[in-house]
N, C-alpha and C positions, 0 to 999 in steps of 0.2 A: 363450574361453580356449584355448590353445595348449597342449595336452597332452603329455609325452613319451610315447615309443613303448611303453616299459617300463607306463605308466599308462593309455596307452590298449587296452593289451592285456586289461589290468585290468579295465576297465572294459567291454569286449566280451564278458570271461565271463562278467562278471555279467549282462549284458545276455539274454544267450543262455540264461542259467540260468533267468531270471523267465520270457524267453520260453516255456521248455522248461514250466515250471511253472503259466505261464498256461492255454497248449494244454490241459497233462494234465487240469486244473479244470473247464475248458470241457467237453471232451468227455465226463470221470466226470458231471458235472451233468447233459448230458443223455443219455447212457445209461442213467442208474438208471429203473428202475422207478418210476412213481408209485402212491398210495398208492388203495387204494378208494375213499375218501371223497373225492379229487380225480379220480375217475377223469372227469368233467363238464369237470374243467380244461382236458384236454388238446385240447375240442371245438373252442374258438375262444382264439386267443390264445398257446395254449401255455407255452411259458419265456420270450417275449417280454413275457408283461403282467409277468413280476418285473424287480424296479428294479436286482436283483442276478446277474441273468442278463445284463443290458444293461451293467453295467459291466464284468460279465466278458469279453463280446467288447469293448469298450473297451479295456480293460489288455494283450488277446492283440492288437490292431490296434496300440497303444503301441509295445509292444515288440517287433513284426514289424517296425514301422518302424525301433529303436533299432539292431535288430541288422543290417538293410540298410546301414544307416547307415554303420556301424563296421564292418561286414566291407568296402565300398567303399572308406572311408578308409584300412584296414591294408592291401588286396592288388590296390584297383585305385587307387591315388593320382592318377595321371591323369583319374579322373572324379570324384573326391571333390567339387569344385567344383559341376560340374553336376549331380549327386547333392543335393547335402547344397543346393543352392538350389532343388531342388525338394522335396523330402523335412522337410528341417531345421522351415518352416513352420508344416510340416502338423502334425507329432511335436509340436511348443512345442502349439501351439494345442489339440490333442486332450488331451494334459496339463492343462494351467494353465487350460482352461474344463468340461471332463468329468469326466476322470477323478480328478486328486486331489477336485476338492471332492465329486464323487458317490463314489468311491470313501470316502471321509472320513466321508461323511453318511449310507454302508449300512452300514459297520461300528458307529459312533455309535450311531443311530438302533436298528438292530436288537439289538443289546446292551443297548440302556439298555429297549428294551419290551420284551426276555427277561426281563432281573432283574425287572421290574417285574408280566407275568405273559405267560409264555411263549406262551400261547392265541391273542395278541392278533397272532402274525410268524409263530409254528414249532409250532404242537401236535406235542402228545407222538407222537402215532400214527405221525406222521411218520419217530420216532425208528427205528422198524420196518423201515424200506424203507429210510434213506437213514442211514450210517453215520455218527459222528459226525467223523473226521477229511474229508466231503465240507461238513458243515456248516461246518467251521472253515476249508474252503480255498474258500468261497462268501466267507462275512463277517468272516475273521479276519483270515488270511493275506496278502489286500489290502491291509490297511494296512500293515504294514511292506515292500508291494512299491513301496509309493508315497512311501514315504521315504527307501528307496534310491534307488529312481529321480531322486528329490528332489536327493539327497545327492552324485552320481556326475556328475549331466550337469545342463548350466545349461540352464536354458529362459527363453525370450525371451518375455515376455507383452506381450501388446496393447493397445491401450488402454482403458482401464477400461469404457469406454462399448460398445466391439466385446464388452468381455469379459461383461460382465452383462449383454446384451443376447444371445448365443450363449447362455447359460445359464440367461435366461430362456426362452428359446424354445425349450430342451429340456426346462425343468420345465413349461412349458405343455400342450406335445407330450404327452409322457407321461401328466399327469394328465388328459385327453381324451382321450387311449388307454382307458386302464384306465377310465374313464369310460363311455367307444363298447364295451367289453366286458363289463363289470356291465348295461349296456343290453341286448345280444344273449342273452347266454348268464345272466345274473344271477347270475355270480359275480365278490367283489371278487377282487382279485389278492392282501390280505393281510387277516386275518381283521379288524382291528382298524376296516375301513371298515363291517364289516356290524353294529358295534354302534351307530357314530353317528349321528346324525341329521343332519339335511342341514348345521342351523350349525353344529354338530359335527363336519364333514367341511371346512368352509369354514375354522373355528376351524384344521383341524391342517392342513390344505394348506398355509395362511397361514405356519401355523409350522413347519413344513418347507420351504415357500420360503426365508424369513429366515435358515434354518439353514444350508441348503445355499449361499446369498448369502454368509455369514459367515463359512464354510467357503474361497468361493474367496477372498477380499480374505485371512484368515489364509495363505491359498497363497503368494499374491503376494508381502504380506510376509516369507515366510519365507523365499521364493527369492531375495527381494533382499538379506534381509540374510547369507543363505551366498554368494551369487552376483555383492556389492557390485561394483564398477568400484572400482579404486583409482589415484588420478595415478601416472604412471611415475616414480620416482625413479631420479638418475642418482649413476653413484657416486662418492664426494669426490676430488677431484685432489690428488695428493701427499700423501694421508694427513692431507689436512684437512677439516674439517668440511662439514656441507650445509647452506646458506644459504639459505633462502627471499628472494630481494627482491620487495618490494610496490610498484609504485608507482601512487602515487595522483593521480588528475586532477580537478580543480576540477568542480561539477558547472554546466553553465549554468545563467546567470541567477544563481548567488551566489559572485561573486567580489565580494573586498573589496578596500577603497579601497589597502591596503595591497599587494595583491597586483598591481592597477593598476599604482601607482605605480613598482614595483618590474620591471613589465615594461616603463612607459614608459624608467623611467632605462636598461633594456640597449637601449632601440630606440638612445637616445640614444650610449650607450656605442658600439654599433655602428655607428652613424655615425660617430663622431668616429674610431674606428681605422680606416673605412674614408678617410677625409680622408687622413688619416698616411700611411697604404698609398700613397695618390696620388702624396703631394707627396716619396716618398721615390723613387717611382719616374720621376716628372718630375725631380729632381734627378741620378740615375744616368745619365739617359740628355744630358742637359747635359754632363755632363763627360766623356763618350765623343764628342762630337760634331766634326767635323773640317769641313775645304774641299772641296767636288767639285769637280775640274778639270773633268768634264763638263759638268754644270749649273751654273752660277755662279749663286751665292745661297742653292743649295738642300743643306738640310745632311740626311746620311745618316749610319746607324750602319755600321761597317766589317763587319758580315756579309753585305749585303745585297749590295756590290762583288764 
């Protein structure tokens, strides 16, 4: 889509702003302190085994690109091209398979097994060490940066088969991460894995997979229908109206006897005026015809002399 200047200016601040706001997340998350009771945490794995430290650098990689992007576009136009066909890909792709649907499914997810019992994502103790405007710019604050983002700039998605198949094989990743680190160190990454037991653990991977899967195709549609393609309409000449013409061609193999018939009689027809055509022009030239003194017998039209 073809933005004007005035809108893509617009759309640069915002850019810059998430940017700005992604950073500051990132780095408050991992400056705070951690808490006693995770002091073990920090042995192997660190902010890496959370699901929500990984879409945080996700959303600051987004939007480092978004704003590359658009600062190239506004002030170096001359490389916008080369820019935006190496960059443009990347940006669509890390959105429409990462970040909205994992962004989508840690706010979700961790909100619905707070209400439910807080112990199970974020004990209380926690509440001590890590303020609560840094809990809400972990799992809040993301969703509405992914709906702007959503809302401002189109993104080109893949094919479905590229696309759950990149996203399967970051929920795989993941859950053999945090897997290979309850192995070493014997701590889960989120309280709610050290109550379950193993089909109990298989039971909600499953249904976290399906979630997170439902998540991205909910993307997809939503972008396509803010983001539709519409035919160019052209505008009515002299102040009349806009005409669609249709026209329709027989499909092989069923045409009828009728339709036959009616193309044999124009073969017909056009033979017979091409006759007419003939015999009016062998007559034309009959009555233009004269004696050549040079050639005796042989009769010539008077341009050719």
């Amino acid at each position: 889509m073809v933005l004007g200047l005035q809108c893509r200016r617009t759309v640069t601040i915002l850019h810059f702003l998430c940017c700005l706001w992604a950073i500051f997340a990132l780095v408050q998350n991992i400056g705070l302190p951690q808490s006693a009771r995770r002091e073990r945490d920090d042995t192997y794995g660190g902010h890496w085994k959370h699901l929500t430290f990984l879409n945080q650098i996700l959303q600051t990689i987004l939007f480092v690109l978004c704003v590359l992007i658009d600062f190239v576009g506004l002030c170096i136009p001359s490389h916008e091209k080369k820019v935006s066909s190496l960059l443009v890909p990347i940006r669509d792709f890390i959105f429409s398979v990462f970040v909205f649907p994992v962004g989508l499914f840690v706010a979700v997810v961790f909100w619905g097994l707070y209400a439910y019992d807080r112990e199970l994502v974020y004990p209380r103790e926690l509440d001590e060490v890590n303020p609560t405007w840094l809990n809400h710019s972990m799992h809040t604050t993301i969703l509405p940066l992914l709906f702007i983002e959503l809302v401002i700039c189109p993104h080109k998605y893949v094919r479905k088969t590229k696309g759950v198949l990149g996203l399967t094989v970051f929920t795989l990743t993941y859950l053999c991460w945090i897997t290979w680190v309850h192995h070493v160190s014997g701590i889960w990454a989120y309280p709610v894995l050290g109550v379950l037991n193993i089909p109990g653990k298989i039971v909600f991977f499953s249904i976290a997979y399906c979630i997170v899967l439902m998540f991205y195709f909910f993307g997809r549609v939503l972008s396509k229908q803010l983001w539709a393609t519409r035919p160019p309409t052209h505008p009515p000449e002299h102040g009349g109206e806009r005409r669609v013409f249709l026209l329709r061609t027989p499909a092989p193999g069923r045409r009828g006897a009728a339709e036959e018939e009616e193309e044999e009689a124009g073969t017909r027809g056009s033979r017979q005026r091409l006759r007419q055509s003939q015999s009016l022009a062998g007559a034309q030239a009959r009555s233009q015809k004269f004696w050549c003194p040079k050639f005796t017998g042989v009769l010539m039209p008077p341009h050719i002399l």
